[in-house]
PAZAPA-4460 file (N, C-alpha, C; in steps of 0.05 Angstrom, whole numbers, plus 32768, in hexadecimal, padded with zeros to 4 digits):
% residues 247
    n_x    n_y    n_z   ca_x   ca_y   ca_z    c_x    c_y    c_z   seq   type   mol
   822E   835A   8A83   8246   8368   8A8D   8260   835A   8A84     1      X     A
   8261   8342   8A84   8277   832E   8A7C   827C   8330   8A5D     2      X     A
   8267   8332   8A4F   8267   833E   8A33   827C   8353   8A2A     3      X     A
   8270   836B   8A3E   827F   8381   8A39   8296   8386   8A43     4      X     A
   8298   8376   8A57   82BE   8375   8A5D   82C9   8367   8A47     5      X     A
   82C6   8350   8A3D   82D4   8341   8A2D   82D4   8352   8A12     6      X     A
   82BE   835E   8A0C   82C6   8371   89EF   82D8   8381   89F1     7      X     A
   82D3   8395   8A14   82E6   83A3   8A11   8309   8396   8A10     8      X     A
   830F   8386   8A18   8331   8374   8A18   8335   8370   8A00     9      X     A
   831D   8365   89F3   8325   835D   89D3   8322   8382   89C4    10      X     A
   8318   8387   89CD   8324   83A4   89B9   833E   83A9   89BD    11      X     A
   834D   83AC   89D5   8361   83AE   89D6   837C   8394   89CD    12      X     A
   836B   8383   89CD   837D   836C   89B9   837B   836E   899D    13      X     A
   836E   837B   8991   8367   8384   8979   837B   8390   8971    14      X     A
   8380   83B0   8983   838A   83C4   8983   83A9   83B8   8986    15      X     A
   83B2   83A8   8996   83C7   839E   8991   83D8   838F   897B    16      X     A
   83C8   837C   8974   83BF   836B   8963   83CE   8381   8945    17      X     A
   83BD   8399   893E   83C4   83A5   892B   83D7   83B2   892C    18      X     A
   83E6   83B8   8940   83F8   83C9   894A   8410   83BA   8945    19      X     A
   8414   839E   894D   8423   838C   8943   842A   8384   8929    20      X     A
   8411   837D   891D   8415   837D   88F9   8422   8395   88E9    21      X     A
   841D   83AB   88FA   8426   83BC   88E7   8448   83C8   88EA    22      X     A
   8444   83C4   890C   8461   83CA   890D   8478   83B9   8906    23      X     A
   846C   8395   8902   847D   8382   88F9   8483   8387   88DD    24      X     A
   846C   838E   88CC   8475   838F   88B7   8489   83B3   88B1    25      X     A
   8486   83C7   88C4   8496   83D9   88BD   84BF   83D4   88C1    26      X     A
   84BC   83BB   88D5   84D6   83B4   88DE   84D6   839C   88C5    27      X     A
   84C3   838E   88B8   84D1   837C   88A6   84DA   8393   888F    28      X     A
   84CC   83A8   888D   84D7   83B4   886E   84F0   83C8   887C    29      X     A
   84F2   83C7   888D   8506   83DF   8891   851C   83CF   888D    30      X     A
   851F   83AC   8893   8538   839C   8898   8538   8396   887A    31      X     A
   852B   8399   8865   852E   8396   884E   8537   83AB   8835    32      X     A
   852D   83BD   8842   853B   83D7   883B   8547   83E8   8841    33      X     A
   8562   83E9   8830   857E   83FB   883D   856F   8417   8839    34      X     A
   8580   8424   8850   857E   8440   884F   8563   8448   886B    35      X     A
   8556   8436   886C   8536   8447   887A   8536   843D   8892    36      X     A
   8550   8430   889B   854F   8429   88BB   8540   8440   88D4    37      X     A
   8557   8455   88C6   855A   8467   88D4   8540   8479   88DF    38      X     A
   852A   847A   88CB   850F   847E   88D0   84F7   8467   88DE    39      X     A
   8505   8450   88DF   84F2   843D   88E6   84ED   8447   8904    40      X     A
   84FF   8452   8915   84EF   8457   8931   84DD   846C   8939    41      X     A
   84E3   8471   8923   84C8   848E   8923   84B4   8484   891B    42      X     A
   84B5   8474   8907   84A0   8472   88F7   848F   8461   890D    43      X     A
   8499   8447   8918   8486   843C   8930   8484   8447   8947    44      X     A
   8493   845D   8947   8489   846E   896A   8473   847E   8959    45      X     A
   8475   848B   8946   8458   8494   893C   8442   8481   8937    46      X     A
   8444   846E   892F   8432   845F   892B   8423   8450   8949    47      X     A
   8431   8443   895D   8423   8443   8970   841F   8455   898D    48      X     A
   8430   846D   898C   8418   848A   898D   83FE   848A   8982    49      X     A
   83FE   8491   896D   83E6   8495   8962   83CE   8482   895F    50      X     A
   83D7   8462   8962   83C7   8452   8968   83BE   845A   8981    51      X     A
   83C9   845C   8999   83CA   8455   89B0   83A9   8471   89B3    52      X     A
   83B4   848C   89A8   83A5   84A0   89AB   8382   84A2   899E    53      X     A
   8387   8493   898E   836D   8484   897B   835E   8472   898C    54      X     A
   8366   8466   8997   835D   844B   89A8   8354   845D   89BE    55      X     A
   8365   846C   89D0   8353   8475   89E9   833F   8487   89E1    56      X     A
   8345   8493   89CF   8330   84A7   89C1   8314   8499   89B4    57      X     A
   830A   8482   89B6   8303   8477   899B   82E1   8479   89A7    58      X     A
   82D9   8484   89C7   82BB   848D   89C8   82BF   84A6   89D4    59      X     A
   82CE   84B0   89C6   82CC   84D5   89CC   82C9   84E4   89AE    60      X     A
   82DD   84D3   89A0   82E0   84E3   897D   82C2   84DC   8972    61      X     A
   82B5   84F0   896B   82A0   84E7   8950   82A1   84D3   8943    62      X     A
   8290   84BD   893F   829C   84A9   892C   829C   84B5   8911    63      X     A
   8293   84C7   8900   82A1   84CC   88E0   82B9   84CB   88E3    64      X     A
   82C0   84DF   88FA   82DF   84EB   88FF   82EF   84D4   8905    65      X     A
   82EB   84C2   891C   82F6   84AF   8925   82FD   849D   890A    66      X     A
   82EC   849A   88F5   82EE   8484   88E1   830B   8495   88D1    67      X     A
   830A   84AB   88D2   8311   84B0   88BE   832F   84B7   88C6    68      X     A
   8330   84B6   88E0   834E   84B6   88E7   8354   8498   88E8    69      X     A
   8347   8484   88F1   8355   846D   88F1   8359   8461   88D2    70      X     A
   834B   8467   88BB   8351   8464   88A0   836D   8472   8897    71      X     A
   8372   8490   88A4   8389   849E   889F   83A2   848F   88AB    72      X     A
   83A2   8488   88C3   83AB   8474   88D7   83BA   845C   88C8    73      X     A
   83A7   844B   88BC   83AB   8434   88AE   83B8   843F   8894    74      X     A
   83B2   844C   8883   83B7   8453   886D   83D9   845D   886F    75      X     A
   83DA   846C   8883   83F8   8469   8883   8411   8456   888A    76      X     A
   8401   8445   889F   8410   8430   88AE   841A   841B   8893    77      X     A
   83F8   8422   887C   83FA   8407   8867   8410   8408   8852    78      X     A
   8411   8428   8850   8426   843D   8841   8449   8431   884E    79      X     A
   8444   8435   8864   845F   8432   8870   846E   8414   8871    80      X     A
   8456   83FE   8873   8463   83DD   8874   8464   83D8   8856    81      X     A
   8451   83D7   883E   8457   83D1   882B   846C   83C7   8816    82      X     A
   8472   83B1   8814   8485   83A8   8809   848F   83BA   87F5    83      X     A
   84A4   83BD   87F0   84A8   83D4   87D0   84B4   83B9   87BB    84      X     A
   84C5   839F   87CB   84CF   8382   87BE   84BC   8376   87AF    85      X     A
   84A9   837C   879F   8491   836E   878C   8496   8368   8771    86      X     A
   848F   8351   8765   8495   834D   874E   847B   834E   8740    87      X     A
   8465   834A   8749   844F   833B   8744   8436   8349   874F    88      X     A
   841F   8353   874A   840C   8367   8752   83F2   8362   8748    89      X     A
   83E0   8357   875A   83C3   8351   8756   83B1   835A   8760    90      X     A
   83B4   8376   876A   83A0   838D   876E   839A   83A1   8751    91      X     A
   837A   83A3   8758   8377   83C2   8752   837E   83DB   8759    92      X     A
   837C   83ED   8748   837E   840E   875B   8379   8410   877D    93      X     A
   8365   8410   8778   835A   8416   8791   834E   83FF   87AA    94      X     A
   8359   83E7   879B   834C   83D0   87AE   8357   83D6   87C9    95      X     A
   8373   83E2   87D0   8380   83DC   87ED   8368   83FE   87F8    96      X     A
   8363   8412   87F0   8353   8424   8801   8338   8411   8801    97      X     A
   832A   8409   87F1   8313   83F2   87FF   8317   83E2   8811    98      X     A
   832F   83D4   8814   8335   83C3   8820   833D   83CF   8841    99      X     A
   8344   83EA   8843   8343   83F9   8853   8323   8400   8867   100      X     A
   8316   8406   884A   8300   8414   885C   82EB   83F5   886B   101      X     A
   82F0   83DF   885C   82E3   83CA   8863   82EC   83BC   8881   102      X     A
   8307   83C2   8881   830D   83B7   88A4   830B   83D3   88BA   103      X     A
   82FF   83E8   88AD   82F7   83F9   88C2   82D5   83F3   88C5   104      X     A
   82C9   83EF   88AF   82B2   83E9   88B7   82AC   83D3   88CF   105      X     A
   82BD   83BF   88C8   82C5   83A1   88D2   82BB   83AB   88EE   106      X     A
   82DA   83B8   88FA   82DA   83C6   890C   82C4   83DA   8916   107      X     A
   82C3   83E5   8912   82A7   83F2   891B   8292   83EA   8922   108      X     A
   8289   83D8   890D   826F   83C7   8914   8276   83B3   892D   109      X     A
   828D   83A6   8934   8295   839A   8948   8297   83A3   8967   110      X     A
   82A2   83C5   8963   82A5   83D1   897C   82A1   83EA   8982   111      X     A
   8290   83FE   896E   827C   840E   896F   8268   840C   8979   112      X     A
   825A   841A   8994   823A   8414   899E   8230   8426   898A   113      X     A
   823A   8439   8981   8226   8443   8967   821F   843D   8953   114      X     A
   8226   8428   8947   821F   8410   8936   8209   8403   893E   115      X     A
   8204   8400   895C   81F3   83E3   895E   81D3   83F5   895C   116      X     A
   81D0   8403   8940   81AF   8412   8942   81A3   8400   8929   117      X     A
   8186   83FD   8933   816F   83E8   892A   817C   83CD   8924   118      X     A
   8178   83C4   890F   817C   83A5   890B   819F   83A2   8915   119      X     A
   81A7   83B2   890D   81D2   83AB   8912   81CD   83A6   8939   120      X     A
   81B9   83B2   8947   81BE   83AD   895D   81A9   8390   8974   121      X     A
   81A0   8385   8962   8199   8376   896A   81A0   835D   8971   122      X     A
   8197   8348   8987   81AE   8330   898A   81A6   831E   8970   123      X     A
   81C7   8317   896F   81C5   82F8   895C   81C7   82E0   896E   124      X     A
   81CE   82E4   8984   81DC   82C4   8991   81CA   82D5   89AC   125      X     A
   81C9   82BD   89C2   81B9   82C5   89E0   81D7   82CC   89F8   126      X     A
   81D1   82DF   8A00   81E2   82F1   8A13   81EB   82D7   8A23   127      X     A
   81FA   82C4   8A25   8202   82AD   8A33   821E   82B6   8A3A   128      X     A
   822E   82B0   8A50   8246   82BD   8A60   8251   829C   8A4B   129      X     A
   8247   8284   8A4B   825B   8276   8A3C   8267   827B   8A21   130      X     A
   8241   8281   8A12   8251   8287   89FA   826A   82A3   89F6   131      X     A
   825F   82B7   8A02   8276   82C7   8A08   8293   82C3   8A02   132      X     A
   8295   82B2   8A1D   82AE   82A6   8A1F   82C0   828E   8A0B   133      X     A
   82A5   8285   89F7   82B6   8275   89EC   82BB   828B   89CF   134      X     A
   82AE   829D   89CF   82BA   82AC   89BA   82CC   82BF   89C3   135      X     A
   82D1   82BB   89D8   82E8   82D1   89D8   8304   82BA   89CF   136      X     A
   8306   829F   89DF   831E   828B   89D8   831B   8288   89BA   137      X     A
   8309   8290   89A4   8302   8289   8995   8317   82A0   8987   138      X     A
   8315   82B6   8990   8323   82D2   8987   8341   82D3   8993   139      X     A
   8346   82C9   89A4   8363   82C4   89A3   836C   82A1   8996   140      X     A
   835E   829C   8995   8370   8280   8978   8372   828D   896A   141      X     A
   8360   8298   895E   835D   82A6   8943   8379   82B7   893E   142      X     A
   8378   82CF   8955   838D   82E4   8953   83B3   82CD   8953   143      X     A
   83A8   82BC   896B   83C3   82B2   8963   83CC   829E   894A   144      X     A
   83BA   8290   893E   83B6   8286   8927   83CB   82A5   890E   145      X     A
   83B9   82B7   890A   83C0   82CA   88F4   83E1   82C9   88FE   146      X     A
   83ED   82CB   891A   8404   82E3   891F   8417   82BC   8917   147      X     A
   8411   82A2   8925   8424   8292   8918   8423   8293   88FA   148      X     A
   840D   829C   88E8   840F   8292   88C5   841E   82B0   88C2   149      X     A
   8421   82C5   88CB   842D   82D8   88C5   844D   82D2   88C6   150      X     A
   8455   82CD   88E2   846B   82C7   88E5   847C   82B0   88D6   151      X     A
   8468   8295   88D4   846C   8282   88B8   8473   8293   88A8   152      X     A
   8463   82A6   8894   8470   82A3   8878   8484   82C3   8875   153      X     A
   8494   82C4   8893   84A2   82D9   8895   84AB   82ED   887C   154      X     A
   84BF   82F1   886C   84BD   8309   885E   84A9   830D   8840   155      X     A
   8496   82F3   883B   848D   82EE   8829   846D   82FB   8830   156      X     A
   8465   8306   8844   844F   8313   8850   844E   832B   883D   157      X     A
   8437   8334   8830   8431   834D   882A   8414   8356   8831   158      X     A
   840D   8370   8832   83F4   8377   8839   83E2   8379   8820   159      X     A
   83F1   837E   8803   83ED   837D   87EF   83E8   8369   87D9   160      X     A
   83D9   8362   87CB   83D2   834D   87BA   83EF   834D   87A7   161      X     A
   8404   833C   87B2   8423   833F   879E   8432   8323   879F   162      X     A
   8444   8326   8792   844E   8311   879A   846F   831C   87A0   163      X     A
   847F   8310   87AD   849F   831F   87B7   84AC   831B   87A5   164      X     A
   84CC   832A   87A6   84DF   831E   8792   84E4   82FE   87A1   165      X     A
   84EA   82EC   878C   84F2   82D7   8794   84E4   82C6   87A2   166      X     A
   84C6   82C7   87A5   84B3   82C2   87B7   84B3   82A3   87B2   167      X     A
   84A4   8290   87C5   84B3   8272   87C6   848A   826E   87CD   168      X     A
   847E   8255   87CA   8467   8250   87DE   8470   823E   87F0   169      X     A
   8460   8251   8805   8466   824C   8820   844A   822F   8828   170      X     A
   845B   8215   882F   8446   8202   882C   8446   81F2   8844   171      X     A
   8452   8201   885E   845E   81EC   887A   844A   8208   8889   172      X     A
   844E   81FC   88A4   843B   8205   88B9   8421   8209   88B9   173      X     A
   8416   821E   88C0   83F4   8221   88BE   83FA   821E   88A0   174      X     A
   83FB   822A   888A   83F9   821E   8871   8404   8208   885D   175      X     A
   840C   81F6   8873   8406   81D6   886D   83E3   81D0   886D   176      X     A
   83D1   81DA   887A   83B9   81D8   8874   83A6   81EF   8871   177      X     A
   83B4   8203   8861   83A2   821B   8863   83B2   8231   8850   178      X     A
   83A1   8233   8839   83AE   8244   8829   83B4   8264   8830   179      X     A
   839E   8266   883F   83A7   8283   8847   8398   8288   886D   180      X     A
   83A6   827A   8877   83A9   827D   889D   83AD   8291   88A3   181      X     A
   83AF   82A5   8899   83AB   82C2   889C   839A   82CF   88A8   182      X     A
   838E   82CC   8889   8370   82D6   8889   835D   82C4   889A   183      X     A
   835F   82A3   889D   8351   829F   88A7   8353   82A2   88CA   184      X     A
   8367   82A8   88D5   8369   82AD   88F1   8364   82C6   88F0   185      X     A
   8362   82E2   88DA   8355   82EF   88E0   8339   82E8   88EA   186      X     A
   8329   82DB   88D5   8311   82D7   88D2   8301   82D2   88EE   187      X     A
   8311   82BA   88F4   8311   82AF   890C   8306   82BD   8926   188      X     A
   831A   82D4   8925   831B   82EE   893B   830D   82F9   893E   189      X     A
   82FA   82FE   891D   82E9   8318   891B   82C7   82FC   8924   190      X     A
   82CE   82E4   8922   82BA   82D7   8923   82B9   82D9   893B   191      X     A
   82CB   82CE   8950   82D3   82CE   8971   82C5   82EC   8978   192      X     A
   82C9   82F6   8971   82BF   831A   8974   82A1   8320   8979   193      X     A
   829B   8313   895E   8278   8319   8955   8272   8303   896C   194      X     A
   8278   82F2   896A   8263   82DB   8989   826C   82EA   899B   195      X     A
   827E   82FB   89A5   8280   8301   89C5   826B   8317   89C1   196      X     A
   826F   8323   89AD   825A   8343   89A4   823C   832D   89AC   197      X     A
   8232   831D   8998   821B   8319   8998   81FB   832D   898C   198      X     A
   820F   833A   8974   81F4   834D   896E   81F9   833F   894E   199      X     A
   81E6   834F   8944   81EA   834E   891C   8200   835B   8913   200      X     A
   8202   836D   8919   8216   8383   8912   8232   8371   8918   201      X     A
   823C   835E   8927   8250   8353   8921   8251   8336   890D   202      X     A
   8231   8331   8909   822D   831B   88EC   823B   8324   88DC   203      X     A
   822B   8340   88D7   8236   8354   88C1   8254   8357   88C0   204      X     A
   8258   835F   88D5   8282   836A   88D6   8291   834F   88C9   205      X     A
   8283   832C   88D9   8293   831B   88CD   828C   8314   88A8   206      X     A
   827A   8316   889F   826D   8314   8889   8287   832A   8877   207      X     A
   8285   8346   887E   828F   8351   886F   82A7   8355   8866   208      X     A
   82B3   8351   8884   82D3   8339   887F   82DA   832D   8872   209      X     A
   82C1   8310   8878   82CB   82FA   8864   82C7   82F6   8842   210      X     A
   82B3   8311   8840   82B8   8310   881C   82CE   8323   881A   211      X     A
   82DE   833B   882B   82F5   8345   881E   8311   832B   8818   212      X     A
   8305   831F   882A   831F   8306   8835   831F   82F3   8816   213      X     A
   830D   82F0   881B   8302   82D8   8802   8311   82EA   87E1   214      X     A
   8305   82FB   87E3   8310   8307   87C4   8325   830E   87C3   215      X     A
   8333   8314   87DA   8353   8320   87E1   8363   8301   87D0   216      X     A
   835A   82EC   87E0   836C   82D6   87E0   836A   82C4   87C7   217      X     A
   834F   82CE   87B9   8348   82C4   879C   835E   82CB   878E   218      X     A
   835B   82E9   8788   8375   82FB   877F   838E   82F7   8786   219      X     A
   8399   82EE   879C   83B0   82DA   87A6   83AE   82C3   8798   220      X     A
   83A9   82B6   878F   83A8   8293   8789   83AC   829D   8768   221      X     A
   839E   82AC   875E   83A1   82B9   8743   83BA   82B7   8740   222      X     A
   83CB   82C5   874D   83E9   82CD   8742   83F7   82B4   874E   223      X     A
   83F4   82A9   875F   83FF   8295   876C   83FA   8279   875A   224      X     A
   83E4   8276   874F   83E8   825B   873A   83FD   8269   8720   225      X     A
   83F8   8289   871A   840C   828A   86FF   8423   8283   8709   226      X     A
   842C   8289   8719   8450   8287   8730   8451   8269   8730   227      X     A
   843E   8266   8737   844F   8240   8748   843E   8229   8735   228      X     A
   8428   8231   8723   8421   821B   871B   8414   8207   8725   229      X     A
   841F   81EB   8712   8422   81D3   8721   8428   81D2   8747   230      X     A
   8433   81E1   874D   8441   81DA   876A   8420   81EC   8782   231      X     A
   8418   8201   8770   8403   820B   8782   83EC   81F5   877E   232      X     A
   83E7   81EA   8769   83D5   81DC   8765   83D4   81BD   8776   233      X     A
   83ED   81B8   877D   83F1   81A8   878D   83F1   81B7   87B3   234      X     A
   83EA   81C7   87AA   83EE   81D9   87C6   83CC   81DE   87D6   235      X     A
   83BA   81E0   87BE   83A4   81DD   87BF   8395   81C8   87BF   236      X     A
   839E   81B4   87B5   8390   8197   87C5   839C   818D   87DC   237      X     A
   83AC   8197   87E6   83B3   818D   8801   83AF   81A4   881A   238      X     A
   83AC   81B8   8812   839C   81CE   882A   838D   81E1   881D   239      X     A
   836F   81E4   8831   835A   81F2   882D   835E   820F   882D   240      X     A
   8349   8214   881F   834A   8238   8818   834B   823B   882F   241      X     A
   8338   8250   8840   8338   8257   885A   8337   8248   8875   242      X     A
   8326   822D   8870   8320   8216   8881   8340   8202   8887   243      X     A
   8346   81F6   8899   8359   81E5   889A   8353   81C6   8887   244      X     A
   8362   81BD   8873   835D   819F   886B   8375   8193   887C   245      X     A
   836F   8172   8883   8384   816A   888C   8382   814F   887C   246      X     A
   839F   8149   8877   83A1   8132   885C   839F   8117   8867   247      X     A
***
């Protein structure tokens, strides 16, 4: 029972969680670009409407349907924060809609009971009210981990594999020991998640995370040693890929 209360809070910290990323970044591009003030309050009263309506809806809608609005959902929110200030671009075509459909799976497999059929629903860890609980504190470090490295590398944040005009590396706070504290307090969250879950199906959700994470940030470091060189390369023996190093 304690299980299932704590999943259910962390869905809704989830739900927050994204609600925040996206509306921070629609207020960082609106303060960056003249002219589109004037639509930015629509644009986040639409956006968490429609979150809000997704979320209470989310064991009434069909899951095809359900997926396929929260992909529409995201796809526009991703449309609307997007830096347009880029100098520098280390995506494919279509890597950001993969990269889409992979944190709905994430999701799903995390807080879908229609997911948990044959092996996805079986336990990985033993129904313990401790372990529970230590993955749930496990899922808020995590979440607060991502929102301080976000706020660190304030207008230099993109959702996109780029680099900004004028972009600087950011080498103080969480990434004084962590090249990308981002992703790994995502990681963190979705790990915190899968131990409170306790089935396969959230092995799976963190697994499939952590290789979008991993190749995302490869492709980051790519354009980031052509930019900085010498100075990233010094940036990388003194903090770990995803893991913390301390010197």
């Amino acid at each position: 029972m304690m299980r299932a209360e704590l999943l259910r809070v962390l869905a809704y910290l989830w739900a927050a969680f994204g609600a925040y990323w996206m509306l921070a970044s629609q207020l960082k591009r609106s303060s960056l670009a003249s002219g589109s003030s004037s639509r930015t309050p629509l644009r986040i009263a639409f956006l968490v409407l429609t979150l809000a309506l997704l979320f209470a809806g989310r064991d009434k809608i069909p899951p095809l349907v359900f997926g396929a609005l929260t992909l529409a959902w995201a796809a526009i929110a991703l449309y609307w924060t997007a830096s347009k200030n880029t100098s520098q671009s280390g995506e494919f075509r279509f890597y950001r809609p993969l990269r889409l459909v992979i944190l709905a799976l994430t999701f799903c497999l995390l807080f879908w009971r229609q997911t948990a059929v044959g092996l996805l629903g079986l336990r990985s860890l033993p129904d313990w009210k401790s372990i529970a609980i230590a993955g749930f504190l496990v899922t808020i470090l995590g979440l607060a981990m991502a929102i301080w490295a976000r706020v660190h590398l304030g207008r230099y944040w993109s959702d996109r594999v780029v680099l900004q005009e004028n972009h600087k590396l950011i080498r103080s706070g969480p990434y004084a020991h962590m090249r990308h504290p981002i992703y790994s307090g995502v990681l963190l969250g979705v790990f915190g998640t899968a131990v409170v879950l306790g089935e396969v199906r959230g092995v799976i959700a963190f697994l499939l995370l952590l290789t979008n994470y991993v190749f995302k940030a490869r492709r980051e470091e790519r354009i980031l040693a052509q930019q900085f060189g010498a100075e990233f390369s010094v940036h990388q023996k003194h903090a770990g890929f995803l893991l913390p190093k301390f010197r």
